[in-house]
N, CA, C and O atoms as CSV, one atom per row, in Angstrom:
chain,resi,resn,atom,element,x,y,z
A,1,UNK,N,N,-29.032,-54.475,-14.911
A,1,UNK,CA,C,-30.407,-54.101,-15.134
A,1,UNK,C,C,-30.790,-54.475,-16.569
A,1,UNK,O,O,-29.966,-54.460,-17.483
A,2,UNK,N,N,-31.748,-54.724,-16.687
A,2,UNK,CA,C,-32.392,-55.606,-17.846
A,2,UNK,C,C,-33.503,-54.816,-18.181
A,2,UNK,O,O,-34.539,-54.628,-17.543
A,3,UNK,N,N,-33.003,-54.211,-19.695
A,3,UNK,CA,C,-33.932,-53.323,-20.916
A,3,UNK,C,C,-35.022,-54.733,-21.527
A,3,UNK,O,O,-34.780,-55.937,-21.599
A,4,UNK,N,N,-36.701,-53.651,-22.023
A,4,UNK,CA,C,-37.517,-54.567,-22.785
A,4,UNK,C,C,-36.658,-54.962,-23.853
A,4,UNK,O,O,-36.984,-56.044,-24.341
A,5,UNK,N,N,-35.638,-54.403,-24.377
A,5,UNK,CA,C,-35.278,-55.171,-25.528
A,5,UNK,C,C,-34.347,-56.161,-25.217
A,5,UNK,O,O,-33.813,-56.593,-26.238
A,6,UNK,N,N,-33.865,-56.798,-23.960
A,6,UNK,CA,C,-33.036,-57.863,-24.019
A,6,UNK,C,C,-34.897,-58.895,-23.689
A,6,UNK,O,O,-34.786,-59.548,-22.651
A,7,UNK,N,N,-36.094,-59.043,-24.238
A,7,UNK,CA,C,-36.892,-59.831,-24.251
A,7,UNK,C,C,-37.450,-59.920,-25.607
A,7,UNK,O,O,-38.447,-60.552,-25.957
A,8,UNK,N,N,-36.297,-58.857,-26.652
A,8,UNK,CA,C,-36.914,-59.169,-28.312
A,8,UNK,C,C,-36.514,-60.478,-28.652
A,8,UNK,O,O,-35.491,-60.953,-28.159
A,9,UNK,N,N,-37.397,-61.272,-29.650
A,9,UNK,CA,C,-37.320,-62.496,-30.599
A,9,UNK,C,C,-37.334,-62.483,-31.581
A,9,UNK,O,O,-38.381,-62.020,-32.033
A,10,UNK,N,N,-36.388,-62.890,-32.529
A,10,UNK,CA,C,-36.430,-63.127,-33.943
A,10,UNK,C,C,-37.837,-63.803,-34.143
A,10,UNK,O,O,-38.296,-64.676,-33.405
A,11,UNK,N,N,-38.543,-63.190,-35.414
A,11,UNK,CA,C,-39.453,-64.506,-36.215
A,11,UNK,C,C,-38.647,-65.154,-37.122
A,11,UNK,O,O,-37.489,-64.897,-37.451
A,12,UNK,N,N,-39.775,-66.471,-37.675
A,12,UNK,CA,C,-38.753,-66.871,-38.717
A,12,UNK,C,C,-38.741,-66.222,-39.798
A,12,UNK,O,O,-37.669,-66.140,-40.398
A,13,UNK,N,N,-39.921,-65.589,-40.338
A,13,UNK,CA,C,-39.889,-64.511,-41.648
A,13,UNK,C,C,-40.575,-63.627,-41.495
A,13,UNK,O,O,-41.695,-63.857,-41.040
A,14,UNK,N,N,-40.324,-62.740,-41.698
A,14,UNK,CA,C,-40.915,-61.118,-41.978
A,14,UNK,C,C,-40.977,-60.878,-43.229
A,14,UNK,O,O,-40.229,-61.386,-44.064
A,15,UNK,N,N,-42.290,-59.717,-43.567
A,15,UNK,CA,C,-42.504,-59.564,-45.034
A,15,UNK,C,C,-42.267,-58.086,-45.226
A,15,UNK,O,O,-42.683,-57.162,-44.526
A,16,UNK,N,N,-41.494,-58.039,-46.348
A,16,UNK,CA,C,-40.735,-56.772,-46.698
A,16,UNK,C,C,-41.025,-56.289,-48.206
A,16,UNK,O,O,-40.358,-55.590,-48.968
A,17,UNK,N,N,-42.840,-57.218,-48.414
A,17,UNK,CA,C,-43.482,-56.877,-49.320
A,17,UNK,C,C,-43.419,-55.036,-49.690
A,17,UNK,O,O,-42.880,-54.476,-50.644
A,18,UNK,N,N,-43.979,-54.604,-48.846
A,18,UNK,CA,C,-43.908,-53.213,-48.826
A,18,UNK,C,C,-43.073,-52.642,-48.217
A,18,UNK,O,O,-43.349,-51.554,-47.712
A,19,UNK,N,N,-41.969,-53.130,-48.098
A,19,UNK,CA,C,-40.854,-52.089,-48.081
A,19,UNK,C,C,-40.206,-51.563,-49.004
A,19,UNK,O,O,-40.248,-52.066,-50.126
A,20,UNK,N,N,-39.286,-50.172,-48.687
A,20,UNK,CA,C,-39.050,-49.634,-49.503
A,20,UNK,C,C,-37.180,-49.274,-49.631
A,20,UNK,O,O,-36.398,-48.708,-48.868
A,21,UNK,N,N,-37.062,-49.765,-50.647
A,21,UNK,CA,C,-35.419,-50.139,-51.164
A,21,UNK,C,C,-34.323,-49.319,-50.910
A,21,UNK,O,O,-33.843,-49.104,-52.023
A,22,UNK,N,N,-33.896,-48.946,-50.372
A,22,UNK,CA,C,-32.705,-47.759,-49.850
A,22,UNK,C,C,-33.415,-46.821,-49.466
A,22,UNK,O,O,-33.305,-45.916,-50.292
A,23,UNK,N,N,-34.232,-46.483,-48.483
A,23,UNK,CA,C,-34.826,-46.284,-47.476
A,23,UNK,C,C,-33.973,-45.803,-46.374
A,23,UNK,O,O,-34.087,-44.608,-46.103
A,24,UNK,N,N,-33.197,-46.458,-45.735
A,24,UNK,CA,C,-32.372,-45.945,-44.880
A,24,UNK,C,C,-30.675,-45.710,-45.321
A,24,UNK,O,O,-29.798,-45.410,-44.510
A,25,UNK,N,N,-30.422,-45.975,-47.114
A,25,UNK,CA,C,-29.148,-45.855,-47.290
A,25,UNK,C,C,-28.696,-44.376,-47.725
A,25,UNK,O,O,-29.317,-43.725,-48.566
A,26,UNK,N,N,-27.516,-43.904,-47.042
A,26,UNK,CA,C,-26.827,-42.645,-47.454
A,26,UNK,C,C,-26.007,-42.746,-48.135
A,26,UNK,O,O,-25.442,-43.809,-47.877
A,27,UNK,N,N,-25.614,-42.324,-48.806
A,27,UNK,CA,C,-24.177,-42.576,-49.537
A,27,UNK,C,C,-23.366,-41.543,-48.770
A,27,UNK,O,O,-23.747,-40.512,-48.216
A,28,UNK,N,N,-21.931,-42.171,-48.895
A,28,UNK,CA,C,-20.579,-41.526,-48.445
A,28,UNK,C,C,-19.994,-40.328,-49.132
A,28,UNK,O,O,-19.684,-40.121,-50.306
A,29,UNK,N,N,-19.935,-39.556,-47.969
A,29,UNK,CA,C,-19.464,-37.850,-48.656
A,29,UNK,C,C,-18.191,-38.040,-48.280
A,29,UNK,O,O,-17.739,-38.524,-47.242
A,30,UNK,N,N,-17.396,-37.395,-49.707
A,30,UNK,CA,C,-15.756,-36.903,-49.011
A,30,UNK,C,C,-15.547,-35.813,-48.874
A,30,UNK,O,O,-15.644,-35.080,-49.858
A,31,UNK,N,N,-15.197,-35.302,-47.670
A,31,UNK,CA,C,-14.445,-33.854,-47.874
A,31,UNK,C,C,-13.655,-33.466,-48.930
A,31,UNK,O,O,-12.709,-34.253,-48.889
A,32,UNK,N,N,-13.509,-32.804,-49.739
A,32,UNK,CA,C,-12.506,-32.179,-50.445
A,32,UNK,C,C,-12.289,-30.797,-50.526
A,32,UNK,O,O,-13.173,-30.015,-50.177
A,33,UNK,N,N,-10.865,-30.294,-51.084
A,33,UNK,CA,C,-10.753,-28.821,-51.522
A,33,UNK,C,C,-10.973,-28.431,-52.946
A,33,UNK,O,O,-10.709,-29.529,-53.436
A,34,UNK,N,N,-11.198,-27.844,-53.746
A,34,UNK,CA,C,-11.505,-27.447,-54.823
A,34,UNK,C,C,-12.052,-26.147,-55.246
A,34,UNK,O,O,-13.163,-25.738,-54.907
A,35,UNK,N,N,-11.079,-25.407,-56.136
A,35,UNK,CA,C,-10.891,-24.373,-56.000
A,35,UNK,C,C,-11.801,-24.138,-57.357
A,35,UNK,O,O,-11.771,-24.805,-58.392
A,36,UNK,N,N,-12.637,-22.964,-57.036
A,36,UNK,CA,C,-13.296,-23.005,-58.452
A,36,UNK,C,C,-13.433,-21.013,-58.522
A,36,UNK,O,O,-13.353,-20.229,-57.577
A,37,UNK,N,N,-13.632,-20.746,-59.840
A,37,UNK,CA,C,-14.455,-19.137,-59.985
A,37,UNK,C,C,-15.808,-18.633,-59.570
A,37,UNK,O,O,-16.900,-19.191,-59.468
A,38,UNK,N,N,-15.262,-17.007,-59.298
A,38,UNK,CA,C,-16.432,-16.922,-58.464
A,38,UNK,C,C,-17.749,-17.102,-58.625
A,38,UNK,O,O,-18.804,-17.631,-58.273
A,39,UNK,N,N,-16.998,-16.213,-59.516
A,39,UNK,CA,C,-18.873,-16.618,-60.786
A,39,UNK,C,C,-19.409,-17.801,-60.603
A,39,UNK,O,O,-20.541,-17.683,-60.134
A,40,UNK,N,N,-19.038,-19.076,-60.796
A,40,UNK,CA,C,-19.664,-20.159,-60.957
A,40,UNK,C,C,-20.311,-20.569,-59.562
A,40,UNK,O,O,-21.448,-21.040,-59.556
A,41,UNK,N,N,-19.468,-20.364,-58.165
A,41,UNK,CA,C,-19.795,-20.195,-57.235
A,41,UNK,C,C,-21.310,-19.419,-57.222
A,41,UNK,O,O,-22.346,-19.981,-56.869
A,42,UNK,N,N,-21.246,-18.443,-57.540
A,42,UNK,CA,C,-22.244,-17.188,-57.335
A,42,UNK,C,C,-23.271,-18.217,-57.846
A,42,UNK,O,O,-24.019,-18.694,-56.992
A,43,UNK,N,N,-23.377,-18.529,-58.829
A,43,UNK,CA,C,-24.309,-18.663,-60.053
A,43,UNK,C,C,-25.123,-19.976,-59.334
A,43,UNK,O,O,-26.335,-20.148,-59.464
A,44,UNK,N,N,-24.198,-20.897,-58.527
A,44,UNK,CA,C,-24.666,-22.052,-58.030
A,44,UNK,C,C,-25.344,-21.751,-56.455
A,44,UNK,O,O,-26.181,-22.546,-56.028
A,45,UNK,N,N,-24.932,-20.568,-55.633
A,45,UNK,CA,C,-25.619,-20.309,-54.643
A,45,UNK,C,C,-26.847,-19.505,-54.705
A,45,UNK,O,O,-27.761,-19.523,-53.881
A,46,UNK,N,N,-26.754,-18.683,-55.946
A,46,UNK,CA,C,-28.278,-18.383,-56.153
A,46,UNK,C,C,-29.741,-18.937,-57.115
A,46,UNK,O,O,-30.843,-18.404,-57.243
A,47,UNK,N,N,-29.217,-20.140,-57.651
A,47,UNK,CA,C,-30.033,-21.078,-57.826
A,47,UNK,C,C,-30.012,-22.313,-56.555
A,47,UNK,O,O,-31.009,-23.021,-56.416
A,48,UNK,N,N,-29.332,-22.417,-56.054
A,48,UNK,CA,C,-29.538,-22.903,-54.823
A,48,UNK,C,C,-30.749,-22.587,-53.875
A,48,UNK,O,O,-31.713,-23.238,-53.473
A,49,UNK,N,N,-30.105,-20.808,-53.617
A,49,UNK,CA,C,-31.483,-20.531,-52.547
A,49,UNK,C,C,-32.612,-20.170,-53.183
A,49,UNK,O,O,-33.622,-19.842,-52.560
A,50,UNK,N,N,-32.533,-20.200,-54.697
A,50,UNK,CA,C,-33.973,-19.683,-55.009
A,50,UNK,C,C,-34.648,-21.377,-54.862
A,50,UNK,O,O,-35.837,-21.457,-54.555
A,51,UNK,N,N,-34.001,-22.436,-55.047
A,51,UNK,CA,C,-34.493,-24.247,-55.014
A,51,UNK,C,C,-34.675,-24.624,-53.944
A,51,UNK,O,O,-35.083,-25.767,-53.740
A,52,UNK,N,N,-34.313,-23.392,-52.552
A,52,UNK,CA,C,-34.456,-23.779,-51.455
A,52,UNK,C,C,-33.538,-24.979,-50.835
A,52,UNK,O,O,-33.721,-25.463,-49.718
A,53,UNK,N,N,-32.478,-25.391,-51.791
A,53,UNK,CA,C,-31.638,-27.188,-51.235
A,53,UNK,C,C,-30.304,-25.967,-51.421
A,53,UNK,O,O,-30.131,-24.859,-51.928
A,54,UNK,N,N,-29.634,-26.880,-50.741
A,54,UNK,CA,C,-27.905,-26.594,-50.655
A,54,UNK,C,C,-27.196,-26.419,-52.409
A,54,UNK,O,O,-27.391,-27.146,-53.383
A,55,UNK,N,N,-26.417,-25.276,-52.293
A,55,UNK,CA,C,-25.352,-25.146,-53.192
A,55,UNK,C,C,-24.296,-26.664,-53.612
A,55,UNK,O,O,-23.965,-27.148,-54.695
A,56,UNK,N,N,-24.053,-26.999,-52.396
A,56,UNK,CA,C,-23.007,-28.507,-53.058
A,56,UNK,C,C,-24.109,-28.940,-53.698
A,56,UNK,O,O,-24.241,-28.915,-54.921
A,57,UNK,N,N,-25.231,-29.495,-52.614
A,57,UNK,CA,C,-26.107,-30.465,-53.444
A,57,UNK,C,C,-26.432,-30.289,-55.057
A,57,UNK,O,O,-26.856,-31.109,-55.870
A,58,UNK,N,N,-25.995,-28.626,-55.229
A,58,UNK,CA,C,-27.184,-28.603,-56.505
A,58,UNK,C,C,-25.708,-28.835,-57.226
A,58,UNK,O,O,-25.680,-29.976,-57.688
A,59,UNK,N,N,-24.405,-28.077,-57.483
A,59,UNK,CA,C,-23.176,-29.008,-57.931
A,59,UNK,C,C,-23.130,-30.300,-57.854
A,59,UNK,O,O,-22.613,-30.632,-58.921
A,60,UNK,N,N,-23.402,-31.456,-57.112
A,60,UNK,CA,C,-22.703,-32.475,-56.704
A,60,UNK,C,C,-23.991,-33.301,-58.124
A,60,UNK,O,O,-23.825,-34.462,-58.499
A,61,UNK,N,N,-25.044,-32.482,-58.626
A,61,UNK,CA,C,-26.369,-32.895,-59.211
A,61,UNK,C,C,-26.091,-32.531,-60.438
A,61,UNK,O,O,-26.565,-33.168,-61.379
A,62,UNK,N,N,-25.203,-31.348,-60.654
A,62,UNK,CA,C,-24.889,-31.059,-62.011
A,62,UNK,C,C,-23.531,-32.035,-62.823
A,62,UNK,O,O,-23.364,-32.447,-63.971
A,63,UNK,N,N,-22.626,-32.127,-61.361
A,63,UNK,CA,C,-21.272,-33.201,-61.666
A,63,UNK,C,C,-22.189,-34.577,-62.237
A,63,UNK,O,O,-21.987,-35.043,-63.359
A,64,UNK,N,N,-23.027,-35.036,-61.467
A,64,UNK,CA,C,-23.651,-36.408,-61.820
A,64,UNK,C,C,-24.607,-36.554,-63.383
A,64,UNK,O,O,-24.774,-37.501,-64.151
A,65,UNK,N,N,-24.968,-35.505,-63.382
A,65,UNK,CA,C,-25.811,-35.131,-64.680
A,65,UNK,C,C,-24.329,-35.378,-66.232
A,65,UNK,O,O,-24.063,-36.335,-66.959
A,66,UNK,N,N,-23.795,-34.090,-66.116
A,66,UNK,CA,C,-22.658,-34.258,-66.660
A,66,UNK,C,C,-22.198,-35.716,-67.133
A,66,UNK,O,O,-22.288,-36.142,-68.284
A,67,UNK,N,N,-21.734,-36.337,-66.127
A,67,UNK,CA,C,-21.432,-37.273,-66.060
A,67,UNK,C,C,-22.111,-38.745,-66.880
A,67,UNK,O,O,-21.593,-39.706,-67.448
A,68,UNK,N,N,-23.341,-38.378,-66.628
A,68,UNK,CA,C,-24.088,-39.731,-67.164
A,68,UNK,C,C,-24.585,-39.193,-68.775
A,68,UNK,O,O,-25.081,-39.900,-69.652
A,69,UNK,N,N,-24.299,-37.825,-68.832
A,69,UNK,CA,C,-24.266,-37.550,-70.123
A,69,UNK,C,C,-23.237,-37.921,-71.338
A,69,UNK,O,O,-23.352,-37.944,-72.563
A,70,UNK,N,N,-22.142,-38.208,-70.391
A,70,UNK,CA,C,-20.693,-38.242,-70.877
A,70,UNK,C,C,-20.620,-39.721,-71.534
A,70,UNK,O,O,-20.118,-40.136,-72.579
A,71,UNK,N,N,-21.468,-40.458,-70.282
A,71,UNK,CA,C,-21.118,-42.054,-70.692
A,71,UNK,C,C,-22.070,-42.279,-71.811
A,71,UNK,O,O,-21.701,-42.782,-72.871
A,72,UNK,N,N,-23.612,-41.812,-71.521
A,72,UNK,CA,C,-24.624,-41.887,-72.520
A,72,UNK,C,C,-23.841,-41.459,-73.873
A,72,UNK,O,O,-24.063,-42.212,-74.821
A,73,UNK,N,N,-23.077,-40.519,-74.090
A,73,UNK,CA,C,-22.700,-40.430,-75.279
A,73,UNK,C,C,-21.635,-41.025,-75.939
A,73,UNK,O,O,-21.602,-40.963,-77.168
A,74,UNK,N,N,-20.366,-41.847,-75.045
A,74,UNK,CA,C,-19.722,-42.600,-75.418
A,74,UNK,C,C,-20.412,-43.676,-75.948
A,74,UNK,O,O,-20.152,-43.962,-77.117
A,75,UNK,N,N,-21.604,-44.637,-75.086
A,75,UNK,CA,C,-22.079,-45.960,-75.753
A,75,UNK,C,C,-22.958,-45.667,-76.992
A,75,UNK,O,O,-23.483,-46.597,-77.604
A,76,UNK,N,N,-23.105,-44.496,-77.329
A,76,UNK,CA,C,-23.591,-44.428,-78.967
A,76,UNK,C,C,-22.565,-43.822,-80.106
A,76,UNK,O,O,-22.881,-43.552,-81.265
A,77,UNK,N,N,-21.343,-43.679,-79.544
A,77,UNK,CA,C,-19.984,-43.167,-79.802
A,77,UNK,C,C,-19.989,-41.741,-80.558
A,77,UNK,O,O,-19.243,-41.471,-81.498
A,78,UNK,N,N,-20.917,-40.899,-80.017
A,78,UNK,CA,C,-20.663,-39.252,-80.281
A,78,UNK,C,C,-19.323,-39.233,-80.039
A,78,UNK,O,O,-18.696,-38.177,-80.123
């Protein structure tokens, strides 16, 4: 049995003027274990639900922050 889409055709160009750039890209999550205090736990789930977004998310935002702080301050050599 034969779907409308075995009657799609390539064009030769499409315009992707207005498209928009990682649009459909996710980046790759790893599971991990990591054991941390409670407190910090605490501290990150209730700025979490008061931001309304997930606890990892708002960690995984502070690791990245951190982070680009770290390098920003190596290339001016703090």
């Amino acid at each position: 049995m034969k779907s409308n889409n075995d009657k799609f055709i390539l064009k030769d160009e499409y315009d992707f003027s207005e498209g928009i750039r990682g649009r459909f890209y996710s980046p790759t999550k790893k599971s991990i274990t990591i054991r941390l205090d409670d407190d910090v736990i605490l501290k990150y789930k209730k700025k979490a639900s008061e931001q309304k977004i997930g606890y990892q998310t708002l960690m995984n935002s502070a690791l990245r922050e951190h982070i680009e702080t770290y390098r920003a301050s190596k290339k001016t050599g703090d």
